[in-house]
N, C-alpha and C positions, 0 to 999 in steps of 0.2 A: 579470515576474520571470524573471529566467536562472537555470537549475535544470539542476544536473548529476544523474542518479540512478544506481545500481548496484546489482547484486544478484548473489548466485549462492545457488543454496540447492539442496538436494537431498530429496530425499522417500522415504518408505518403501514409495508405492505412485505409479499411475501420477499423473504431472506433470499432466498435462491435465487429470484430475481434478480434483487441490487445486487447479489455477488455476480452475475452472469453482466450483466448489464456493466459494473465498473472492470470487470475481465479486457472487456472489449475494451473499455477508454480507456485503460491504464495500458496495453495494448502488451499486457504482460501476465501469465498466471501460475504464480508460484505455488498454488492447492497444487500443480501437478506433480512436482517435486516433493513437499511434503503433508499429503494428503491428511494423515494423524494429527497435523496441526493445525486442521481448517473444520470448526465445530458448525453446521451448519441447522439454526431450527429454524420453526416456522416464519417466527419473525428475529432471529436476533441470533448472530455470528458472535462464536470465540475463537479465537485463537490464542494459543500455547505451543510456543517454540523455542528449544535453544540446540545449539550447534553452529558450526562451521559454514560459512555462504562466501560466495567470492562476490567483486564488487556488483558486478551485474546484478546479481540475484539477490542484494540489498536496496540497490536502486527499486527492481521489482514489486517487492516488499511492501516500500514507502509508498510509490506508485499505487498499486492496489488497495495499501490503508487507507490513504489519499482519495483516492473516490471514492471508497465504500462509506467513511466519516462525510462526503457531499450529500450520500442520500438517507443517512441514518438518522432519527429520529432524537438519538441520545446513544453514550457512548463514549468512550475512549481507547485510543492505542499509545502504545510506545513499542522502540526498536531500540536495545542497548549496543552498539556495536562498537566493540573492544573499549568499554568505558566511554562511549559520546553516545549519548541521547538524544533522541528525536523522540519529541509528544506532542499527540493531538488530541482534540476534542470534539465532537459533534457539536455543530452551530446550530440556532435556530436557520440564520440565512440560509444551509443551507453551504456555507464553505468552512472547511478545516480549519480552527484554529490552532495555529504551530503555538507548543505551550515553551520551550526550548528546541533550539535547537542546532546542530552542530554543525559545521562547516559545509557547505553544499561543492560539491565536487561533482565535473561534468562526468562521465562512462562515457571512455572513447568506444565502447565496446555496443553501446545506443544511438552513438553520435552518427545522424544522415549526412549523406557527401552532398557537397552542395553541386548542383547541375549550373551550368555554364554552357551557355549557347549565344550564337550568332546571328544577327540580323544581318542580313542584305537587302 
């Protein structure tokens, strides 16, 4: 998939932080695969990406923009992936407003097995 991404967002406390921090929640982190595309200052994150990502490591992505817009201050992302857009916004509240967005499709490749057990 050829995927453009973007981001600029700012924070009310240190950057590195809320990126360390939504790392964890998003239980995903795509800075390790393309590190040149993860601008990280005191308080406020870019990102600038395009190329090729397979489906997991766009789910990723989203995931990761996805909470870093929970704790940012202000801000926006988008991910163009083969022409469908996904865009978000920094809330006051506090959760991502999807500004568009394109068909959500599950990653069998995320997907937990479900456990099945027996009582006696």
């Amino acid at each position: 998939m050829h995927v453009r991404a973007f981001a600029v967002l700012s924070f009310p406390e240190s950057a590195g932080l809320c990126l360390a921090r939504a790392i964890e929640r998003a239980f995903a982190d795509p800075t390790v695969d393309h590190p040149e595309a993860w601008v990280v200052h005191e308080r406020d994150i870019q990102v600038g990406f395009e190329g090729g990502l397979g489906p997991a490591a766009v789910e990723a992505y989203k995931r990761l923009l996805s909470e870093l817009l929970r704790e940012a201050a202000a801000g926006e992302a988008y991910l163009d992936v083969d022409g469908v857009r996904w865009d978000a916004r920094a809330a006051a509240s506090g959760v991502p407003r999807p500004e568009q967005s394109g068909p959500a499709e599950p990653d069998p490749e995320l997907s937990l097995p479900t456990i099945r057990t027996r009582l006696r």
